[in-house]
PQR file with spaces between the fields and no chain letter, atoms N, CA, C, O and H, PARSE charges and radii, in Angstrom:
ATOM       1  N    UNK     1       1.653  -12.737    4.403 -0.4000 1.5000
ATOM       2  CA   UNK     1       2.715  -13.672    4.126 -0.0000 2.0000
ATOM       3  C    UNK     1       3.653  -13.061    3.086  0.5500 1.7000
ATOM       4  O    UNK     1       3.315  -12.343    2.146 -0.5500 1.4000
ATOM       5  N    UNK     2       4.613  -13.372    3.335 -0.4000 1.5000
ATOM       6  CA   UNK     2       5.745  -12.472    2.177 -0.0000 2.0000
ATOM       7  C    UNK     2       5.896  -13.411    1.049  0.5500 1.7000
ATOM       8  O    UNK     2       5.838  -14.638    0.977 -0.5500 1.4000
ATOM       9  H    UNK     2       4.888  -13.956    4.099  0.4000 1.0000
ATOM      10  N    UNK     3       6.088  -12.564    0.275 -0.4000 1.5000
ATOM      11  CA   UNK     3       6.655  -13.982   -1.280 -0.0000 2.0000
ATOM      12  C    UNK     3       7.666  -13.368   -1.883  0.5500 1.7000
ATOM      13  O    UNK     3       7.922  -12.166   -1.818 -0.5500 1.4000
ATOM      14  H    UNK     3       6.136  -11.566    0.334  0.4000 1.0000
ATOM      15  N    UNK     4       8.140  -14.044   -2.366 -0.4000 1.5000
ATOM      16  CA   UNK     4       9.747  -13.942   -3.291 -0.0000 2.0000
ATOM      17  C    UNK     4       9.308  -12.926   -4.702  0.5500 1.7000
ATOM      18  O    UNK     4       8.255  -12.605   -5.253 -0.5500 1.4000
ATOM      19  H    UNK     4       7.932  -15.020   -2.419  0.4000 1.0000
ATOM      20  N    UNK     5      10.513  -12.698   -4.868 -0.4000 1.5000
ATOM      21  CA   UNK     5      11.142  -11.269   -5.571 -0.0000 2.0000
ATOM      22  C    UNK     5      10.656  -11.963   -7.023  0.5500 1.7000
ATOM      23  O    UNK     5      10.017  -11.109   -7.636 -0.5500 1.4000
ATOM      24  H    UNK     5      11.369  -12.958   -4.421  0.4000 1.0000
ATOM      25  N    UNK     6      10.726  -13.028   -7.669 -0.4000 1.5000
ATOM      26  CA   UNK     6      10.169  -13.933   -8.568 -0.0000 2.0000
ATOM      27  C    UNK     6       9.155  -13.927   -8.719  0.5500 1.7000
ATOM      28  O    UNK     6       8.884  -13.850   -9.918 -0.5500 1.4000
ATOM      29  H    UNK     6      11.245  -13.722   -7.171  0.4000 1.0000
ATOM      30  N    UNK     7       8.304  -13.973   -8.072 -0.4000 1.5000
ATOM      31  CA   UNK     7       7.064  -13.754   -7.809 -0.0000 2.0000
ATOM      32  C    UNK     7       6.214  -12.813   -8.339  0.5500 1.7000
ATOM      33  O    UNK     7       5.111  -13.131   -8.783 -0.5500 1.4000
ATOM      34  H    UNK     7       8.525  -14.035   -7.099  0.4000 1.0000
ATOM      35  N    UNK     8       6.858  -11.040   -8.330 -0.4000 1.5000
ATOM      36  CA   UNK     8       6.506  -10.126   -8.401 -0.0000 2.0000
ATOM      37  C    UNK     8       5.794   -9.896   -9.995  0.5500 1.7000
ATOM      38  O    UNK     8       6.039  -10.622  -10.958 -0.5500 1.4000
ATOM      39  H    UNK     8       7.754  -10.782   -7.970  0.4000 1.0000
ATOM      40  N    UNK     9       5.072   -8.975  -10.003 -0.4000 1.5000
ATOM      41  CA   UNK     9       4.248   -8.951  -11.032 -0.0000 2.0000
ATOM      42  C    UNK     9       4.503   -7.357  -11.622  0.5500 1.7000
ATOM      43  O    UNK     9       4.618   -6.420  -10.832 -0.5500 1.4000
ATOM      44  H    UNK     9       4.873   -8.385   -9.220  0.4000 1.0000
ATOM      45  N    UNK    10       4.588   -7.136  -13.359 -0.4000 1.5000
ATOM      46  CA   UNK    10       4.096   -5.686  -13.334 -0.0000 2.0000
ATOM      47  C    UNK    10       3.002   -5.284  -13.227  0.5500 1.7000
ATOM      48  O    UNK    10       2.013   -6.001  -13.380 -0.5500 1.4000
ATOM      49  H    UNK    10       4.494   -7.897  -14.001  0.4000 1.0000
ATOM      50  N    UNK    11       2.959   -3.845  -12.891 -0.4000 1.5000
ATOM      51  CA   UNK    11       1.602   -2.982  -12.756 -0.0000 2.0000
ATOM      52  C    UNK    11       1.042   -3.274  -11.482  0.5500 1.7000
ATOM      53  O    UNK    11       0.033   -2.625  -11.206 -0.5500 1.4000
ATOM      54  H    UNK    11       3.763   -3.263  -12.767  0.4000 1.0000
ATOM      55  N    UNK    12       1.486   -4.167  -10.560 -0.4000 1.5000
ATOM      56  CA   UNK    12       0.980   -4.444   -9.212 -0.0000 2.0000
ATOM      57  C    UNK    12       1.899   -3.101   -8.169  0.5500 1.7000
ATOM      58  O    UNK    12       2.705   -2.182   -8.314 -0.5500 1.4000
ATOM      59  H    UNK    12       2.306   -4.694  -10.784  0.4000 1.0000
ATOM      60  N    UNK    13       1.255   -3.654   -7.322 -0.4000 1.5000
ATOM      61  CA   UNK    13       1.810   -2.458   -5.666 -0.0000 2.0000
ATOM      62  C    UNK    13       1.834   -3.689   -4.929  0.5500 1.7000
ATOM      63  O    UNK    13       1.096   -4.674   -4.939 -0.5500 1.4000
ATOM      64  H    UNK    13       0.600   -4.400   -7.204  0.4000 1.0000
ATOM      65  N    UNK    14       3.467   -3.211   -3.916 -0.4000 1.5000
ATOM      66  CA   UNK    14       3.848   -3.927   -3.422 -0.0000 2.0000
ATOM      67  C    UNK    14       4.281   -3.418   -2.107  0.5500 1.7000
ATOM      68  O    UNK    14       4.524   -2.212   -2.161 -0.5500 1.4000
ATOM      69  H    UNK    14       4.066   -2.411   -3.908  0.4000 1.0000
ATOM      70  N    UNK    15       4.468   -3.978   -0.871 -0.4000 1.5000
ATOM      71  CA   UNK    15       5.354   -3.075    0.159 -0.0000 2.0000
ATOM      72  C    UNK    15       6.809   -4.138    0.771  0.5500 1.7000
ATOM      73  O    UNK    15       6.699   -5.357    0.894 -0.5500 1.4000
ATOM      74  H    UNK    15       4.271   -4.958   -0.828  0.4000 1.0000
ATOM      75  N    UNK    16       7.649   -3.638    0.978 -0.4000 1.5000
ATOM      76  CA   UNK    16       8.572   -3.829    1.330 -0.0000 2.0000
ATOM      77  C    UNK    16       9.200   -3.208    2.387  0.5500 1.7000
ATOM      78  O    UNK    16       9.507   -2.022    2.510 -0.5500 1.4000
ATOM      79  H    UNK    16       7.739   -2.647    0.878  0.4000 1.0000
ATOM      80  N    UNK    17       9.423   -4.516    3.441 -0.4000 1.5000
ATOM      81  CA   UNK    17       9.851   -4.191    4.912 -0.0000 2.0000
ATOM      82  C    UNK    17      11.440   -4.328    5.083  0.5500 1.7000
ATOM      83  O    UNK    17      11.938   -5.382    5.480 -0.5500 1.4000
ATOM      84  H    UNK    17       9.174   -5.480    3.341  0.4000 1.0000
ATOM      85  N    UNK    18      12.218   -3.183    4.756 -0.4000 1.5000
ATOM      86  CA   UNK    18      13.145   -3.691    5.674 -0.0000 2.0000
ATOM      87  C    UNK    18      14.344   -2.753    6.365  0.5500 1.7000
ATOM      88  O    UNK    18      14.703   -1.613    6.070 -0.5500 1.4000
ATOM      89  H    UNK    18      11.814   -2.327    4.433  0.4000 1.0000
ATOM      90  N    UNK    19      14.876   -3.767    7.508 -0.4000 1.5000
ATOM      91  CA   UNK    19      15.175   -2.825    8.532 -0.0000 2.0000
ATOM      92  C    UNK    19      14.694   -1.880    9.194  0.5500 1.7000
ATOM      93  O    UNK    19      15.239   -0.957    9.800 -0.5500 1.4000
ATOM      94  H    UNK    19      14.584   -4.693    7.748  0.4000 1.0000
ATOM      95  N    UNK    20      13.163   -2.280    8.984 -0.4000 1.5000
ATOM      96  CA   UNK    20      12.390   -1.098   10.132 -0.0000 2.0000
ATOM      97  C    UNK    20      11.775   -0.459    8.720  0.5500 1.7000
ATOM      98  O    UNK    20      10.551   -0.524    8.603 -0.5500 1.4000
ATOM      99  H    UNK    20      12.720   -3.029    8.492  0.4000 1.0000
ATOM     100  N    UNK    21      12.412    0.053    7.816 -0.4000 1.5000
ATOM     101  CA   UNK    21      12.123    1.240    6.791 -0.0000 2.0000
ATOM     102  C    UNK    21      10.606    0.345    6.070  0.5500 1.7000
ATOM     103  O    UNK    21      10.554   -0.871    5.887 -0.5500 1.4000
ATOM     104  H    UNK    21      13.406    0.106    7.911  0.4000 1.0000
ATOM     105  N    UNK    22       9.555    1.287    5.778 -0.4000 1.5000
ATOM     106  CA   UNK    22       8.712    0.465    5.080 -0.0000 2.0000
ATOM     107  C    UNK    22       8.678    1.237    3.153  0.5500 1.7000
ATOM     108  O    UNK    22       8.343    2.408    2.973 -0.5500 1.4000
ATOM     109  H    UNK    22       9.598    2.275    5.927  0.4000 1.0000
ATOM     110  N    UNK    23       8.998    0.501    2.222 -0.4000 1.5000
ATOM     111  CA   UNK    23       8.167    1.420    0.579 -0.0000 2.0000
ATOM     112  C    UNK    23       7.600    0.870    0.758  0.5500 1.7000
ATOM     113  O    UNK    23       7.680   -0.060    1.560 -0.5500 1.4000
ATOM     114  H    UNK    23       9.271   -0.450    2.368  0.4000 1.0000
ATOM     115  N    UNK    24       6.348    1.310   -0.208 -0.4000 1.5000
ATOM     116  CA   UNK    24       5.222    0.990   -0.586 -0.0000 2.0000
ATOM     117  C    UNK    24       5.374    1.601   -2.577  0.5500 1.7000
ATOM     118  O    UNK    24       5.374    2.761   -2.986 -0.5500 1.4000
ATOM     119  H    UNK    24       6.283    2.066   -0.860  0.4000 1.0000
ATOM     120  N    UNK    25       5.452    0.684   -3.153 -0.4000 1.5000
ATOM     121  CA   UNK    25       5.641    1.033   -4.786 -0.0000 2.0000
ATOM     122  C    UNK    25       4.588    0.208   -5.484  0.5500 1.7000
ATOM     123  O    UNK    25       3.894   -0.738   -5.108 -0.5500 1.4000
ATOM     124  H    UNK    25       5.452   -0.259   -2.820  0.4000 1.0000
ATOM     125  N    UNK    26       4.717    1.038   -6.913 -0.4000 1.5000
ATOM     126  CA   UNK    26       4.173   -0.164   -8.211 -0.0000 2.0000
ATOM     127  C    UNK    26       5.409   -0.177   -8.685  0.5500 1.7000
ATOM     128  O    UNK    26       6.283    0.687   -8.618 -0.5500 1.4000
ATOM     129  H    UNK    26       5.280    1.806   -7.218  0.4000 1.0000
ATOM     130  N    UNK    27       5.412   -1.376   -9.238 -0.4000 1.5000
ATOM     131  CA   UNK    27       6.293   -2.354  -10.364 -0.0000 2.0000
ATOM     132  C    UNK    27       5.933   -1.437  -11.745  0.5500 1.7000
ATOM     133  O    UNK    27       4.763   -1.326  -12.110 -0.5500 1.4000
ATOM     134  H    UNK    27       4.702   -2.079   -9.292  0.4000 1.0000
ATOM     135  N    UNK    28       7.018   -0.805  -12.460 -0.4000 1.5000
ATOM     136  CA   UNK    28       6.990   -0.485  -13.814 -0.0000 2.0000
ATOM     137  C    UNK    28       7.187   -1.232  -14.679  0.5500 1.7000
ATOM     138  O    UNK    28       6.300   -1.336  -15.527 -0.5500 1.4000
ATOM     139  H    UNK    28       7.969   -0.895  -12.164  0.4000 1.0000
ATOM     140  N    UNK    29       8.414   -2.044  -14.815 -0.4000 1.5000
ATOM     141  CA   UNK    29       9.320   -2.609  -15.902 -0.0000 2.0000
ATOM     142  C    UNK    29       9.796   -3.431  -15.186  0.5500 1.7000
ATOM     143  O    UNK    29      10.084   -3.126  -14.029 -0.5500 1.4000
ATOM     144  H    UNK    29       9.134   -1.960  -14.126  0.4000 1.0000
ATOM     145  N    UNK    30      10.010   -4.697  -15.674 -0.4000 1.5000
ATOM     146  CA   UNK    30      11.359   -5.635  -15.098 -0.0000 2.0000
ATOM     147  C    UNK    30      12.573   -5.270  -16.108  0.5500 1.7000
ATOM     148  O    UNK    30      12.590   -5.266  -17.339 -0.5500 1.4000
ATOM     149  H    UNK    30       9.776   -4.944  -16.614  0.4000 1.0000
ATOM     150  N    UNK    31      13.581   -4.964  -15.166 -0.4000 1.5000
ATOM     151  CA   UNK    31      14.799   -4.835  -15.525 -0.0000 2.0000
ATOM     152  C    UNK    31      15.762   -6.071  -16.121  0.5500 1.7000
ATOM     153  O    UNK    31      16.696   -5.943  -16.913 -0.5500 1.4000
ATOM     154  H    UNK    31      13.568   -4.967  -14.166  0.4000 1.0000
ATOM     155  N    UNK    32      15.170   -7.534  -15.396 -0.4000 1.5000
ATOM     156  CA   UNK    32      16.171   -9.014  -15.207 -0.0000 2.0000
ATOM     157  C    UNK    32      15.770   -9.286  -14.556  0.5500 1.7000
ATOM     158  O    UNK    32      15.328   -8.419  -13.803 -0.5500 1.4000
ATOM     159  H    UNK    32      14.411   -7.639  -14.753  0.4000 1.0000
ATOM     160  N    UNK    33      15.582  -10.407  -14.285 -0.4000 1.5000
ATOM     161  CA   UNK    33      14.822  -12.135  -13.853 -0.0000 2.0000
ATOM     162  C    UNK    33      14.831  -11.412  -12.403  0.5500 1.7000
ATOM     163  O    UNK    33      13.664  -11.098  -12.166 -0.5500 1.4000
ATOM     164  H    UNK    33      15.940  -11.111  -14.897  0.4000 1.0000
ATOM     165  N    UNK    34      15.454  -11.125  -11.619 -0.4000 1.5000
ATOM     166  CA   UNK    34      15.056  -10.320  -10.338 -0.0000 2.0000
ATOM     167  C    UNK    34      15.275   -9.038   -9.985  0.5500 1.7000
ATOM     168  O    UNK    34      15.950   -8.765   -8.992 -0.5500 1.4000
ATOM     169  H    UNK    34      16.402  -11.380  -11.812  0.4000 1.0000
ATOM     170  N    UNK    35      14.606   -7.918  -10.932 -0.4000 1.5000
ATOM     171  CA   UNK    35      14.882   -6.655  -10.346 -0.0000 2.0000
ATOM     172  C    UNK    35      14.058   -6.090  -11.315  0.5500 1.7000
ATOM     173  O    UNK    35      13.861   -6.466  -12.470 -0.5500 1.4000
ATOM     174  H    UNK    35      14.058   -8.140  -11.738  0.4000 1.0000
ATOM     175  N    UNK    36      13.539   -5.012  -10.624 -0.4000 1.5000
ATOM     176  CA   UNK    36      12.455   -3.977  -11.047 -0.0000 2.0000
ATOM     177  C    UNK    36      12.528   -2.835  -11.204  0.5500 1.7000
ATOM     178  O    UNK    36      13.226   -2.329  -10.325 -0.5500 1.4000
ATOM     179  H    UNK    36      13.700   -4.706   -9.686  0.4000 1.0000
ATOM     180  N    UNK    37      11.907   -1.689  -12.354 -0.4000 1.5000
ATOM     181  CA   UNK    37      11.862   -0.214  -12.108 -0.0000 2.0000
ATOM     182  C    UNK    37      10.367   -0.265  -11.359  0.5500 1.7000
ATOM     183  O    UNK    37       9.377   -0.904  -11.713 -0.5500 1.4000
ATOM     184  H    UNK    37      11.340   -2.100  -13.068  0.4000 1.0000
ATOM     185  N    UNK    38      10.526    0.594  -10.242 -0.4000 1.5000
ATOM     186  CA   UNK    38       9.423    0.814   -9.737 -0.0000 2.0000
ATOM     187  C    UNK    38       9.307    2.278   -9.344  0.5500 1.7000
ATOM     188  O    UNK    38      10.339    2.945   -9.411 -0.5500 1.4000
ATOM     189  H    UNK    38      11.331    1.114   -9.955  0.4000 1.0000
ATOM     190  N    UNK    39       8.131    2.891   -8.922 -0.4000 1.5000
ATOM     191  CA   UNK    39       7.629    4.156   -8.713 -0.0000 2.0000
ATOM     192  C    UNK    39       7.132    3.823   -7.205  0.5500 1.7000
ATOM     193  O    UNK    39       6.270    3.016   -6.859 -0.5500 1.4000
ATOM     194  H    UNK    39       7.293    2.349   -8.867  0.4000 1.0000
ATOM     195  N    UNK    40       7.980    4.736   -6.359 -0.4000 1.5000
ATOM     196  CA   UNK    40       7.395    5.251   -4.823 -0.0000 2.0000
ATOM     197  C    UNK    40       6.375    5.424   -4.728  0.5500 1.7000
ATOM     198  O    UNK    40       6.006    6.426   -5.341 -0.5500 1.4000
ATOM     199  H    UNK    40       8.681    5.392   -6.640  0.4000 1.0000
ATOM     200  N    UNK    41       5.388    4.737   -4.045 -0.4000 1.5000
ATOM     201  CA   UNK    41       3.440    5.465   -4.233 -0.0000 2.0000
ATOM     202  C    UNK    41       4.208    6.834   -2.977  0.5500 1.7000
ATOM     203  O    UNK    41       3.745    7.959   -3.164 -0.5500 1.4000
ATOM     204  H    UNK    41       5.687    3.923   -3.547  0.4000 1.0000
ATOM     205  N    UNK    42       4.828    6.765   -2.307 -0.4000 1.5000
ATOM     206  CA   UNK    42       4.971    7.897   -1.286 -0.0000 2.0000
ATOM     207  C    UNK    42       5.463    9.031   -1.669  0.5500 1.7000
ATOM     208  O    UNK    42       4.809   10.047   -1.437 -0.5500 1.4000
ATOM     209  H    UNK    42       5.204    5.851   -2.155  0.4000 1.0000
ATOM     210  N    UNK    43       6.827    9.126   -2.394 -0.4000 1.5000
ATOM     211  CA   UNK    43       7.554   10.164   -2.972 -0.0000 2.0000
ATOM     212  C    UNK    43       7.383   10.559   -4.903  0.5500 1.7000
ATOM     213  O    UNK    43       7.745   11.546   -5.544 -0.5500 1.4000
ATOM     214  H    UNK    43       7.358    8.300   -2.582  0.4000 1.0000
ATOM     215  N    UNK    44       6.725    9.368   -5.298 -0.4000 1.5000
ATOM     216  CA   UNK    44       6.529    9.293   -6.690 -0.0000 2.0000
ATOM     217  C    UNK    44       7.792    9.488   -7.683  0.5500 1.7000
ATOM     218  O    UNK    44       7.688    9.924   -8.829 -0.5500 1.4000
ATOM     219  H    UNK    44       6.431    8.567   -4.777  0.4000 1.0000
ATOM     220  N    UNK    45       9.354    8.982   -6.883 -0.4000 1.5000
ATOM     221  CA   UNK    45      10.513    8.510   -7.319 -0.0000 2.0000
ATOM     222  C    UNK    45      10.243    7.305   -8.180  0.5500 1.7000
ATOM     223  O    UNK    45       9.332    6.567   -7.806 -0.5500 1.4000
ATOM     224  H    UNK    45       9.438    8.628   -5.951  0.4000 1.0000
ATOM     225  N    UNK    46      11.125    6.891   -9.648 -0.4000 1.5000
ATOM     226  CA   UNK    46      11.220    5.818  -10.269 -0.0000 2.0000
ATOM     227  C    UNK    46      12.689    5.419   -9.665  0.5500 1.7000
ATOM     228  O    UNK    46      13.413    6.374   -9.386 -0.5500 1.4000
ATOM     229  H    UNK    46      11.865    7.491   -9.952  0.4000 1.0000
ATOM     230  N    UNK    47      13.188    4.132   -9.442 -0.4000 1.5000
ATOM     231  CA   UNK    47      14.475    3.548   -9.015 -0.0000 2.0000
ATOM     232  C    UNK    47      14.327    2.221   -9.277  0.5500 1.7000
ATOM     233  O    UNK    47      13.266    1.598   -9.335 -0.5500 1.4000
ATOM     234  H    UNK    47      12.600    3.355   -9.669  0.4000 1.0000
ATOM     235  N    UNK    48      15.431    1.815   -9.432 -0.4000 1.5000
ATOM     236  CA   UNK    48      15.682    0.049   -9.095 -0.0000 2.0000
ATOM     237  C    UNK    48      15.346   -0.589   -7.927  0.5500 1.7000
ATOM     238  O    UNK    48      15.964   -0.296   -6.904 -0.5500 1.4000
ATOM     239  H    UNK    48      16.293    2.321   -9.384  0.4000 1.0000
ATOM     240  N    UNK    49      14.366   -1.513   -7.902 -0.4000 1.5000
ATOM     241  CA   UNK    49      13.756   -1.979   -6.733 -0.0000 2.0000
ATOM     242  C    UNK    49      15.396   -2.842   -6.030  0.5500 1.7000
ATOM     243  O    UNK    49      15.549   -2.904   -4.810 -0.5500 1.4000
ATOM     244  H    UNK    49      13.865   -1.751   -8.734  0.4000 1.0000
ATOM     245  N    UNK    50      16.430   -3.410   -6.973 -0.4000 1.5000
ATOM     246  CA   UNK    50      17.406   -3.348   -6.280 -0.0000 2.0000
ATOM     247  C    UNK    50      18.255   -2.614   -4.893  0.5500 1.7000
ATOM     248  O    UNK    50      18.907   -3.229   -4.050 -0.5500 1.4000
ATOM     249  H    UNK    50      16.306   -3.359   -7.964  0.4000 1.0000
ATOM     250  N    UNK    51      18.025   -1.178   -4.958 -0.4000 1.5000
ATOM     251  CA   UNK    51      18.144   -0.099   -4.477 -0.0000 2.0000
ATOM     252  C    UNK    51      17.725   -0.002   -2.843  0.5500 1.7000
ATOM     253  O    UNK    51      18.321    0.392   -1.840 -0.5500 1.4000
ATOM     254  H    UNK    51      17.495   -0.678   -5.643  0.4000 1.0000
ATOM     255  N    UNK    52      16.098   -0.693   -3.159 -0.4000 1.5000
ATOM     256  CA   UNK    52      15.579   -0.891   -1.792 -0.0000 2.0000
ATOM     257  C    UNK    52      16.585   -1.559   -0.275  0.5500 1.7000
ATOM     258  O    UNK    52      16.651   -1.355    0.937 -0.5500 1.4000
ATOM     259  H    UNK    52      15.615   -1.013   -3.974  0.4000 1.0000
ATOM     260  N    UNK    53      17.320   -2.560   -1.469 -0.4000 1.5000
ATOM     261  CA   UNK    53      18.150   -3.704   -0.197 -0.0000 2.0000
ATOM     262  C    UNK    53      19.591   -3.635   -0.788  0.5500 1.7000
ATOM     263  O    UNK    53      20.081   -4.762   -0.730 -0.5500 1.4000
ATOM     264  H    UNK    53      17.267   -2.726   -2.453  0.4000 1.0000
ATOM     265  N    UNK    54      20.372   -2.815   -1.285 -0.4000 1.5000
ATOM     266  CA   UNK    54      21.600   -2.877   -1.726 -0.0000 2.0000
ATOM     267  C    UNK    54      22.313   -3.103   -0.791  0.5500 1.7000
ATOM     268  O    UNK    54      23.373   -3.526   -1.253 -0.5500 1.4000
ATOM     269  H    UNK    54      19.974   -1.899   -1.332  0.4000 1.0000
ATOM     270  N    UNK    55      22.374   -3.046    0.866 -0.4000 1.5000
ATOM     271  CA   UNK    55      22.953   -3.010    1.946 -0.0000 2.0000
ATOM     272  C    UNK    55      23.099   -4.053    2.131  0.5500 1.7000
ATOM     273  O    UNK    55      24.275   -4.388    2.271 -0.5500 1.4000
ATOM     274  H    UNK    55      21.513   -2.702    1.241  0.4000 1.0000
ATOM     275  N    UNK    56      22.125   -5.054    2.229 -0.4000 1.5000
ATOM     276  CA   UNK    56      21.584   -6.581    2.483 -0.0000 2.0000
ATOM     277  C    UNK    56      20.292   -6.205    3.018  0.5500 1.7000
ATOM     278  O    UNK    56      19.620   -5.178    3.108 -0.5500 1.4000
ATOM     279  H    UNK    56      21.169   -4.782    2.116  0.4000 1.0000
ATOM     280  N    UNK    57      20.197   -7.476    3.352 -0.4000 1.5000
ATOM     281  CA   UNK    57      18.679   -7.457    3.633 -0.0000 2.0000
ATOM     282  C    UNK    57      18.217   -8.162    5.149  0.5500 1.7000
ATOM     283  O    UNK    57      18.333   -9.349    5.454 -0.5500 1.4000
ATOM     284  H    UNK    57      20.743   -8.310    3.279  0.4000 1.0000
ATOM     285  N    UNK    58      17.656   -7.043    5.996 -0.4000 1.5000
ATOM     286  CA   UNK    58      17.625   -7.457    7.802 -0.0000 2.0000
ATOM     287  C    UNK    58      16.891   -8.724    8.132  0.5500 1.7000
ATOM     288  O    UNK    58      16.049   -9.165    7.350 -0.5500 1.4000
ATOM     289  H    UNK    58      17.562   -6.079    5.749  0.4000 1.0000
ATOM     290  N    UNK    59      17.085   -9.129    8.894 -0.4000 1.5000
ATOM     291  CA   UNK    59      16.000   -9.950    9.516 -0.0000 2.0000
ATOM     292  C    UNK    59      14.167   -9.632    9.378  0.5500 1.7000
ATOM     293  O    UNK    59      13.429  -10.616    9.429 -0.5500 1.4000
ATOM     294  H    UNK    59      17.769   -8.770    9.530  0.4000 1.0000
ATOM     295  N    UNK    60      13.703   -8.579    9.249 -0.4000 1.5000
ATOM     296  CA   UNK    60      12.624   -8.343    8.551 -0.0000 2.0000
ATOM     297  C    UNK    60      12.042   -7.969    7.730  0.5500 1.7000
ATOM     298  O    UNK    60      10.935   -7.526    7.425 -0.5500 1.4000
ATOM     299  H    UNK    60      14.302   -7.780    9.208  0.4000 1.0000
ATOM     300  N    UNK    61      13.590   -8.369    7.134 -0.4000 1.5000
ATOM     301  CA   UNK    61      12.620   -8.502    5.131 -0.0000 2.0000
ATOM     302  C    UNK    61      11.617   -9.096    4.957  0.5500 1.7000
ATOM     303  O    UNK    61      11.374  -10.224    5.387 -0.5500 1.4000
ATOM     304  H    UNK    61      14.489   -8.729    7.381  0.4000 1.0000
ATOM     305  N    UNK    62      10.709   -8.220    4.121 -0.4000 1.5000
ATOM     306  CA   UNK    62       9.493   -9.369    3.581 -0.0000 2.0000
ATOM     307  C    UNK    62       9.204   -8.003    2.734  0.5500 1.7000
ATOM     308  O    UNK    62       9.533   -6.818    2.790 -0.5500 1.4000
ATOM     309  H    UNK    62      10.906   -7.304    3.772  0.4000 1.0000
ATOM     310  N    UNK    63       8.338   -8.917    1.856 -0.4000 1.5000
ATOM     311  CA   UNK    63       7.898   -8.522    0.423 -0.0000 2.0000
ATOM     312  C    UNK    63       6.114   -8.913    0.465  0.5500 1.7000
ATOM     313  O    UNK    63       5.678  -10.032    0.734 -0.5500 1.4000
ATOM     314  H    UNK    63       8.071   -9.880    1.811  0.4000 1.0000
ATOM     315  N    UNK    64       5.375   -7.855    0.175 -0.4000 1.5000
ATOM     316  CA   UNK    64       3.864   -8.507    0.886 -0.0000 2.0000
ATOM     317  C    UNK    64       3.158   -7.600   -0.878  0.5500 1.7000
ATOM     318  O    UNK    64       3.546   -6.531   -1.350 -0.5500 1.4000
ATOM     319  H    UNK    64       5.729   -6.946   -0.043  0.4000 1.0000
ATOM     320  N    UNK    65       2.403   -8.259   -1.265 -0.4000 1.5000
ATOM     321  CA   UNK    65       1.598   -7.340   -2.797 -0.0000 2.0000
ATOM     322  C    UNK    65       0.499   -6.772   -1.319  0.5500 1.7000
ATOM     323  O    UNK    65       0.300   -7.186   -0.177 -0.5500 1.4000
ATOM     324  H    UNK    65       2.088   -9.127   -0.882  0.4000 1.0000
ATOM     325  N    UNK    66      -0.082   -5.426   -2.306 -0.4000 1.5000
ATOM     326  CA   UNK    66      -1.213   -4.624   -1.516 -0.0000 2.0000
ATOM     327  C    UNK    66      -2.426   -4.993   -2.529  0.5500 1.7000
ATOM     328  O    UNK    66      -2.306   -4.710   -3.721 -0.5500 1.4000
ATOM     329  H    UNK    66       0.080   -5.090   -3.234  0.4000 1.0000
ATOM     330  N    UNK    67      -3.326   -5.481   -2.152 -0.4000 1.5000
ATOM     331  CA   UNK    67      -4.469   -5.233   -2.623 -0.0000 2.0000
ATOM     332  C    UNK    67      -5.161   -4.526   -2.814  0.5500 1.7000
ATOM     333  O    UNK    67      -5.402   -3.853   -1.812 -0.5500 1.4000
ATOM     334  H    UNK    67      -3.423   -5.711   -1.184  0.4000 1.0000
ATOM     335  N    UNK    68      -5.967   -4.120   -4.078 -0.4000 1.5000
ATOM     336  CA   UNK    68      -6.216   -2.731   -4.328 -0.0000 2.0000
ATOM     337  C    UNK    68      -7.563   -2.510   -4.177  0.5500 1.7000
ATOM     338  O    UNK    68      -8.026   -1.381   -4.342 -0.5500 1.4000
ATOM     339  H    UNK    68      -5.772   -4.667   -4.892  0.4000 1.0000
């Protein structure tokens, strides 16, 4: 089930679907009430989880935490 960007927690891993593209990150820092520095578990890039959806966001957005 997906949950909102509010939601999100630091130090957790999260994946994010969209437009087909899948990350898979941890949450570093909150930047502001909705946006995150996070670290790529794939490429081990830090960026603004903003970044992920700057385009907008497709019909299969979703936001899912990974259990560890």
């Amino acid at each position: 089930m997906s949950i909102s960007i509010n939601t999100m927690r630091v130090g957790r891993q999260y994946k994010i679907v969209n437009y087909g593209d899948v990350f898979i990150f941890e949450t570093l820092k909150m930047i502001n009430d909705d946006d995150f520095l996070i670290k790529d578990l794939t490429t081990l890039e830090t960026y603004k989880m903003s970044e992920l959806y700057e385009y907008g966001k497709g019909k299969d957005f979703m936001i899912e935490e990974i259990d560890e």
